[in-house]
TIKELO-793696 format. One record per residue (C-alpha): x, y, z. Coordinates in steps of 0.1 Angstrom, whole numbers, padded with zeros to 4 digits, always signed. Each point is the difference from the previous one (the first is absolute). Layout:
<atoms>
XYZ;...
</atoms>
This chain:
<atoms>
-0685-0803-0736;+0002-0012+0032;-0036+0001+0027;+0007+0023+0032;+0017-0023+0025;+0022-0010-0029;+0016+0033+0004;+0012-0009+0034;+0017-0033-0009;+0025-0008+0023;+0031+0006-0028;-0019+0038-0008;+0001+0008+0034;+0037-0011+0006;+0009+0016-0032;-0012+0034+0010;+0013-0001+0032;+0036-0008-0018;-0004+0033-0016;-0003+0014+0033;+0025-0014+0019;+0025+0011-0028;-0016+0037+0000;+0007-0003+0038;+0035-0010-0001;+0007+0027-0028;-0010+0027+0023;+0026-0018+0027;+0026-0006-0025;+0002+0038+0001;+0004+0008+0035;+0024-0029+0002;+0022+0018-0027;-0002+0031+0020;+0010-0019+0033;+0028-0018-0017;+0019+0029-0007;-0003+0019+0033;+0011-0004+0035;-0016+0035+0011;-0021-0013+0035;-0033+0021-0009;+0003-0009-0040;-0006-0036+0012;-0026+0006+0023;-0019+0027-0029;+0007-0029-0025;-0012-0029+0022;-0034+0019+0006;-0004+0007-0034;+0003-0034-0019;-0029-0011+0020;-0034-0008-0028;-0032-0005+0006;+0000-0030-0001;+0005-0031+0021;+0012-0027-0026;+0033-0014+0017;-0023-0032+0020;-0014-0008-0035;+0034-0010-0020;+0031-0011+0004;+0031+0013+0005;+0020+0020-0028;+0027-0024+0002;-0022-0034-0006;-0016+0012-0032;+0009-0026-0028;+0010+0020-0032;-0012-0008-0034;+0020-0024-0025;+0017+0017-0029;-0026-0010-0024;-0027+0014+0024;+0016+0032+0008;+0006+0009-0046;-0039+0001-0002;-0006+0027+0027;+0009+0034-0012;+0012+0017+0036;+0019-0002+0033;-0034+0010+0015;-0016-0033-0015;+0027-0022+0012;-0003+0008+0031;-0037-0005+0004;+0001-0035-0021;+0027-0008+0023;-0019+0003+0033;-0026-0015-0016;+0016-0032-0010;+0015-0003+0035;-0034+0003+0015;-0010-0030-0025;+0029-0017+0005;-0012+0002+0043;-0035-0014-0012;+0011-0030-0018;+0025-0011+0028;-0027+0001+0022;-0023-0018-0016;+0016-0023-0021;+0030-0010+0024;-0014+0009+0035;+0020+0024+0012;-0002+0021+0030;-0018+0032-0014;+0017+0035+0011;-0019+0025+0020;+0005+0026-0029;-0022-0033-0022;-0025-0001+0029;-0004+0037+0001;-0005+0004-0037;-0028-0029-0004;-0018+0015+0027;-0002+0034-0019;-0010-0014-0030;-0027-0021+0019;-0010+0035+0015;-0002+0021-0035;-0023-0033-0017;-0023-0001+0029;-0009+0033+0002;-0001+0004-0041;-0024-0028+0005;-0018+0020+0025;+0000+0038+0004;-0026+0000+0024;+0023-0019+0026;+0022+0034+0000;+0001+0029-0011;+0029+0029-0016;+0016+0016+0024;+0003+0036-0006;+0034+0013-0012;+0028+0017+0020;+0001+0034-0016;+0034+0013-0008;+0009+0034-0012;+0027+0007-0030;+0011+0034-0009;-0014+0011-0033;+0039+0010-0006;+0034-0008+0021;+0003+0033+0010;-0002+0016+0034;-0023+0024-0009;-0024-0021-0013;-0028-0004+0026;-0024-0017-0023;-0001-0037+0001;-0020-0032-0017;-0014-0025+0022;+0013-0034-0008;-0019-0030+0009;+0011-0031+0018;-0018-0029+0009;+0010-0031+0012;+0019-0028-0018;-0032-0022-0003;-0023+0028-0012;+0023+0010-0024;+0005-0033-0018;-0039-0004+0004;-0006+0036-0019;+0031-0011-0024;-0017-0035-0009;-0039+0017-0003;+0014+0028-0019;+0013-0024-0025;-0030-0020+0000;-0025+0030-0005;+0025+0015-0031;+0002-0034-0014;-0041-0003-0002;-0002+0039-0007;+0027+0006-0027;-0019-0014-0033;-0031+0028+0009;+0026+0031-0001;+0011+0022-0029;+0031+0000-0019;+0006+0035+0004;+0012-0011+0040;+0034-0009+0007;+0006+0001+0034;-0005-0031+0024;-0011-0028-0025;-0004-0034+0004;+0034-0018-0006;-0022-0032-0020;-0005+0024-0027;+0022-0006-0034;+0017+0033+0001;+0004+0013+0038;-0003+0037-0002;+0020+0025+0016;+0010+0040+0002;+0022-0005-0033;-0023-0015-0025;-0022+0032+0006;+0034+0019-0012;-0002-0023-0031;-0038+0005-0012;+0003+0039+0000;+0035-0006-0023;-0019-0022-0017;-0031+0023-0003;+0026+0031-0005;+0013-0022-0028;-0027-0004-0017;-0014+0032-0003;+0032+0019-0008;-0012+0025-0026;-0035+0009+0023;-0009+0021+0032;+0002-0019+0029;-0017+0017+0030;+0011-0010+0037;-0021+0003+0034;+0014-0017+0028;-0021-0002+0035;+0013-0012+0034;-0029-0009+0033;+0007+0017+0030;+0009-0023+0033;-0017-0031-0015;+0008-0024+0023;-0009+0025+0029;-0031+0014-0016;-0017-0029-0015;-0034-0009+0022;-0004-0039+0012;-0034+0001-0015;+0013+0010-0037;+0022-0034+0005;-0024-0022+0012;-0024+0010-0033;+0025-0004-0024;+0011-0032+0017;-0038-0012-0005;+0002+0012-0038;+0033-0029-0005;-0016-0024+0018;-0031+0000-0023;+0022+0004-0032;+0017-0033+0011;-0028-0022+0006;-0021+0013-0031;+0038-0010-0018;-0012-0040+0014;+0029+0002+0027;-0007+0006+0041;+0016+0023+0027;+0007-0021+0031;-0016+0017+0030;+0030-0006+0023;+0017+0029-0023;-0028+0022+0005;-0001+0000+0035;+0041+0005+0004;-0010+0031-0026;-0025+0012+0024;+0025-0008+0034;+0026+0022-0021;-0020+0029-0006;-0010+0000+0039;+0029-0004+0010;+0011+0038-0008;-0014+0034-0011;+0025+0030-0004;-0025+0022+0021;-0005-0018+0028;+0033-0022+0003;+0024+0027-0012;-0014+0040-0007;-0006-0002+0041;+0037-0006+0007;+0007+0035-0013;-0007+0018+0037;+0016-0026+0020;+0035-0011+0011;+0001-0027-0023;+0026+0013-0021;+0029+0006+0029;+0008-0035+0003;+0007-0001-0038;+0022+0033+0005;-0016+0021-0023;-0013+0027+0025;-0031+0020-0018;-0006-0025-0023;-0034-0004-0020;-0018-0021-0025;-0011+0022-0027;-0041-0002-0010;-0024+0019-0023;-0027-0004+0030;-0013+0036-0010;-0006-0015-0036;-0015-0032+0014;-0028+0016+0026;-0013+0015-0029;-0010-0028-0016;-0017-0018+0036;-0022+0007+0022;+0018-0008+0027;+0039-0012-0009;+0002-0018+0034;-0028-0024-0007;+0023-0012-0032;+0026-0025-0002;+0025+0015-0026;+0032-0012-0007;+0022-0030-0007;+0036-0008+0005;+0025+0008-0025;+0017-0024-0021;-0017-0030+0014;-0008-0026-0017;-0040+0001-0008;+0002+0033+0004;+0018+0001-0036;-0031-0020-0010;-0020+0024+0015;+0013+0028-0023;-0007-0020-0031;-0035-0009+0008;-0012+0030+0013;+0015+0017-0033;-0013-0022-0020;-0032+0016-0008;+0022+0029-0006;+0013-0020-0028;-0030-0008-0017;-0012+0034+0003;+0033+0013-0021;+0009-0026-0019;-0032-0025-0001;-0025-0003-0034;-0003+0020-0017;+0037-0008-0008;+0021+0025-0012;+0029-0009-0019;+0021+0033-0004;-0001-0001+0041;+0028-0006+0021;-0013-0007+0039;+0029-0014+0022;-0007-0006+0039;+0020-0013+0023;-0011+0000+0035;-0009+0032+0006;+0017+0022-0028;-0013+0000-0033;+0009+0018-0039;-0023+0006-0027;+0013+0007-0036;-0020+0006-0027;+0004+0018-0034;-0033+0024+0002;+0004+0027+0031;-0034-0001+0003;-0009-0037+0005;+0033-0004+0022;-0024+0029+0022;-0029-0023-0003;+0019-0027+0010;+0016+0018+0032;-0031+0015+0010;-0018-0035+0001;+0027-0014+0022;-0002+0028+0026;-0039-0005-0001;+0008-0036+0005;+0023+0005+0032;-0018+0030+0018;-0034-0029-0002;+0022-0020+0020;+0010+0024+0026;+0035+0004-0008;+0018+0030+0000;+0024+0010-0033;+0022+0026-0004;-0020+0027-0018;+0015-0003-0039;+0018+0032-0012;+0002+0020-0030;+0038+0002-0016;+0004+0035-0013;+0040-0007+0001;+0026-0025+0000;+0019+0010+0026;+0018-0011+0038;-0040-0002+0011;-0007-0021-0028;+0008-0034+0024;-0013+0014+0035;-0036-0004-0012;-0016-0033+0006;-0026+0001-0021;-0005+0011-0033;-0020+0014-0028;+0005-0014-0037;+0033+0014-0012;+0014+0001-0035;+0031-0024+0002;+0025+0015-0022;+0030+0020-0008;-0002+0031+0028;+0015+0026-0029;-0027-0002-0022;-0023+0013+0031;+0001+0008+0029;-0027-0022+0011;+0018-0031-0012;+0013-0025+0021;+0032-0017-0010;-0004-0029+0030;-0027-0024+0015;+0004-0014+0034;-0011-0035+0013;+0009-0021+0024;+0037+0012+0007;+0009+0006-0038;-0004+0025-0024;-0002+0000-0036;+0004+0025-0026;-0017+0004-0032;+0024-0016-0020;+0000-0030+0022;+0033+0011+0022;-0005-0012+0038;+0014+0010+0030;-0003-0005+0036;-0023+0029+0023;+0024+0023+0015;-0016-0012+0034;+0013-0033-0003;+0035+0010-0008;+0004+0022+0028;-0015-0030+0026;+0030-0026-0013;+0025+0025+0004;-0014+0007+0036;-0001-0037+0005;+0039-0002-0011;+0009+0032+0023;-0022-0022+0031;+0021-0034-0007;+0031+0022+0004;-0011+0019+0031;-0010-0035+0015;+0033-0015+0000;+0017+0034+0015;-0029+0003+0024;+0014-0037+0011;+0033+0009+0004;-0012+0028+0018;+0024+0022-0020;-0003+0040+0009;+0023+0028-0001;+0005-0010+0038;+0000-0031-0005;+0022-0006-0029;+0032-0010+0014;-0021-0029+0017;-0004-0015-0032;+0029-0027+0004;-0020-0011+0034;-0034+0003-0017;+0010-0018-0027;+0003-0040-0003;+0008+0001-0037;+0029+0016-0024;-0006+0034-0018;+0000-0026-0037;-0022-0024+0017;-0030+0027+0012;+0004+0018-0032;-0002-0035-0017;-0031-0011+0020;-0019+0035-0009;+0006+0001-0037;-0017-0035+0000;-0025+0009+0018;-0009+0032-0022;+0009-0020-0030;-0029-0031+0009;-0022+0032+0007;+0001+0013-0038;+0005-0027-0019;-0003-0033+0022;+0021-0029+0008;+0023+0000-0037;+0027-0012-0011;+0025+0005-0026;-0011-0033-0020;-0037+0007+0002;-0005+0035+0006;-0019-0002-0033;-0021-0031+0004;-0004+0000+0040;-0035+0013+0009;+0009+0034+0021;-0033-0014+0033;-0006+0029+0023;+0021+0032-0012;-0007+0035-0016;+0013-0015-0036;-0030-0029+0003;-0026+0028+0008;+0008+0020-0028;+0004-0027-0029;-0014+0019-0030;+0027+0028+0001;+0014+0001-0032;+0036+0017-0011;-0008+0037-0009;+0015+0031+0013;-0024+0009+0031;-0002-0040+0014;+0043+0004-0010;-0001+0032+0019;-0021-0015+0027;+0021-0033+0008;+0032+0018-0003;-0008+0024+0029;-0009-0030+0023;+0031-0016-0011;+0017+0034+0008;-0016+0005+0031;+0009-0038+0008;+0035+0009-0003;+0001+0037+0022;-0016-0023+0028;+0027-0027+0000;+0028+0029-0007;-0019+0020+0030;+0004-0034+0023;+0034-0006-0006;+0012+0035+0010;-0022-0006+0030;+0020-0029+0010;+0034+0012-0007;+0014-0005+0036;-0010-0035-0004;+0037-0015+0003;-0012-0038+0009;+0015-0027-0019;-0024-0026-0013;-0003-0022+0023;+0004-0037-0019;+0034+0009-0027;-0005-0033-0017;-0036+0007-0010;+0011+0037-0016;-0027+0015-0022;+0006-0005-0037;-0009+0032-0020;-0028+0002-0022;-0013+0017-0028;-0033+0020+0012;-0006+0018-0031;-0021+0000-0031;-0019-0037+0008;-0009+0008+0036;-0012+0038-0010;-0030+0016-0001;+0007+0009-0037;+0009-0036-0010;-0034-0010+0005;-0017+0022-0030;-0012-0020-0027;
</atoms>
């Protein structure tokens, strides 16, 4: 393992900021799709404003055109587009270095520029004193695409170098902290360990424990914290953060202070009361366009458990980086409390972040079990849904957050049984059939029906509108349809192909998310409905464009047809 400042080696940092240049030119990629196919005047303008990210990476790399691809033999050992890409800019930037330095050649501004950012990031690793975070830009997000919706989640944006500063001391402090946690967590481990653990191999250990306990009780309670991120108190962090830091130097190893101190400039750097709750009764959401728009915060829970709430810091930003450490060391001493010595092997106790199970084949210590961990977390300040009793399987069954220890079984033999489990997106019945939350069915299909409504909203295609559609449009009626079943088709199931689709690892789509899915009737059920719903929406599109007339425009380069069925489906992708 490398010491801090290793972590900020020159081929880390340019590495990173790779990833980001690619996730960067995805998110413009889009909008040049979109721009591509429409001549509509306020499309383009509407498109040009929106392509623009937060961040300012074009000065730090070369142009798209002057990246040097991989060789053949370079290109068979990574397993996606997505990673070609990235070692392709990377070996151009390498390429730039040795040309300088061996052959003394002129450097490039975009060379210059990028040395002196890396120079920036070591110096200020080296020494956090010589500047410190700067607080994040705080952006809402609706809670759900929907008009209605008015409440939102306040997303966090710092600066290019604070990010990879927070990236690079996150992974340091998970390195150094990993060893110390408990098996039973699964989310945000270090990637050094043997086995890197995710949301799926929590799906496998209660198969596996299901498994092995086929012909005995198993009693479920499931328990989910309330507003972590925005309810957890600086002062809970900064303890728990002391507790690690001890447990790796009595381990023989050290904790570099440079970390601690970019720890400390993180946690100052925003609270959710006093950087976002305030924004509530101001005009800071009009700008954003979401007139009466709040963030959402159990401050009436909170004050009860301070003196004075305003003298607190609480809060930290959501899906950052150390703040996923945060969550696991915080809950750590959760985890010893439920699952510590004395060890109990009939026990099932699966957290991951802030959601955890429990399964155990005696009601009465899964109880014991449940009521240490609420004892555990209300110590720490933290708010948790209050756990309910199940009197009934029914509709009401999955709107309750938390729950009491519930016989997991066959829902004829009693009412009280409870034929499904839910965790982390999946659920699984007793007999070890899993399918995916009805929640997360509905959001894909609303992400197919938005794709859809993005072109047309391009095209600027109305009922008023619709015989404009051959001077909206710069491409054929074949060639837009074309283009949109691609893009819905990388969306499911990734970039496949005919020759791979079986061997080709799927990257970022809904298939990848949901890998444990296995073929029985619900999950069949399930996939064939998005499938379904795949097909309505590119039905629905084409009868939108019927008075699309335009030839293609290029007759030599006409579109060969292809077969976008069974391999390119939601359904194909069962096991």
């Amino acid at each position: 393992m490398p010491n801090y400042e290793g972590y900020f080696s020159a081929k880390a940092i340019i590495k990173i900021l790779c990833k980001y240049r690619l996730k960067q030119a995805k998110t413009i990629h889009k909008y040049h799709l979109l721009r591509d196919i429409s001549l509509h005047p306020k499309s383009l303008l509407l498109l040009e404003s929106k392509k623009k990210t937060d961040l300012n990476l074009e000065d730090l790399f070369p142009p798209r055109r002057t990246w040097v691809r991989p060789n053949l033999v370079s290109r068979k050992k990574i397993d996606n587009t997505h990673n070609i890409r990235i070692q392709s800019l990377y070996k151009t930037i390498i390429t730039t270095h040795l040309n300088v330095q061996q052959k003394e050649l002129i450097p490039p501004q975009w060379y210059l520029n990028l040395q002196r950012f890396i120079e920036k990031i070591q110096r200020q690793a080296k020494d956090p004193d010589s500047q410190h975070l700067n607080r994040p830009v705080i952006k809402p997000i609706k809670k759900e695409n929907s008009p209605a919706c008015k409440i939102c989640r306040p997303i966090s944006i710092y600066t290019l170098e604070d990010r990879i500063l927070i990236s690079f001391t996150a992974r340091y402090l998970t390195d150094k902290f990993d060893p110390h946690l408990h098996n039973c967590s699964y989310a945000f481990r270090s990637s050094r360990i043997a086995e890197l653990k995710n949301h799926h191999h929590t799906i496998e250990q209660i198969l596996k424990y299901r498994k092995q306990r086929s012909k005995q009780s198993i009693y479920v309670a499931e328990a989910d914290l309330e507003k972590f991120f925005d309810a957890i108190n600086h002062r809970v962090i900064k303890s728990a953060l002391e507790k690690f830091a001890l447990k790796v130097t009595n381990s023989g190893s050290t904790i570099d202070d440079r970390a601690i101190k970019i720890f400390h400039q993180y946690l100052a750097s925003y609270t959710f009361n006093k950087d976002v709750f305030v924004k509530n009764d101001t005009d800071y959401f009009i700008p954003f366009k979401i007139p009466n728009g709040r963030f959402e915060w159990p401050i009436e829970q909170l004050k009860k458990l301070y003196t004075d709430i305003n003298d607190e810091n609480i809060g930290v930003p959501q899906g950052g980086a150390l703040s996923c450490l945060i969550a696991n060391m915080v809950l750590h001493d959760v985890d010893e409390e439920v699952d510590g010595s004395p060890k109990d092997n009939e026990l099932l106790y699966l957290r991951f972040c802030d959601d955890m199970i429990l399964l155990h084949t005696d009601e009465s210590l899964c109880t014991a079990a449940l009521n240490r961990y609420e004892q555990k977390v209300s110590s720490l300040n933290l708010l948790m849904h209050k756990p309910e009793f199940i009197l009934q399987y029914g509709e009401g069954f999955w709107k309750k957050k938390s729950k009491r220890p519930y016989h997991w079984a066959r829902a004829s033999l009693d009412k009280r049984n409870v034929p499904w489990l839910g965790f982390v997106g999946y659920q699984i019945r007793f007999d070890g059939a899993i399918r995916v939350r009805k929640k997360s069915i509905k959001k894909e299909a609303l992400k197919q029906k938005a794709e859809v409504k993005e072109v047309l909203k391009a095209l600027n295609i109305s009922d008023k509108t619709k015989h404009e559609i051959n001077e909206n449009s710069r491409k054929s009626k074949r060639q837009q349809t074309y283009a949109l079943k691609n893009r819905l088709i990388s969306m499911s199931v990734g970039r496949v192909k005919l020759h791979n689709y079986r061997t080709a690892k799927n990257g970022l789509c809904w298939t990848n998310g949901f890998q444990c899915l296995t073929m029985n009737p619900v999950s069949k059920s399930q996939c064939r409905f998005l499938d379904r719903n795949r097909y309505k929406k590119l039905r629905y599109f084409k009868k939108r464009l019927s008075h699309l007339i335009k030839e293609t425009e290029n007759k030599d380069d006409n579109l060969k047809p292809i077969f976008f069925g069974h391999p390119f489906s939601y359904h194909g992708f069962l096991k």
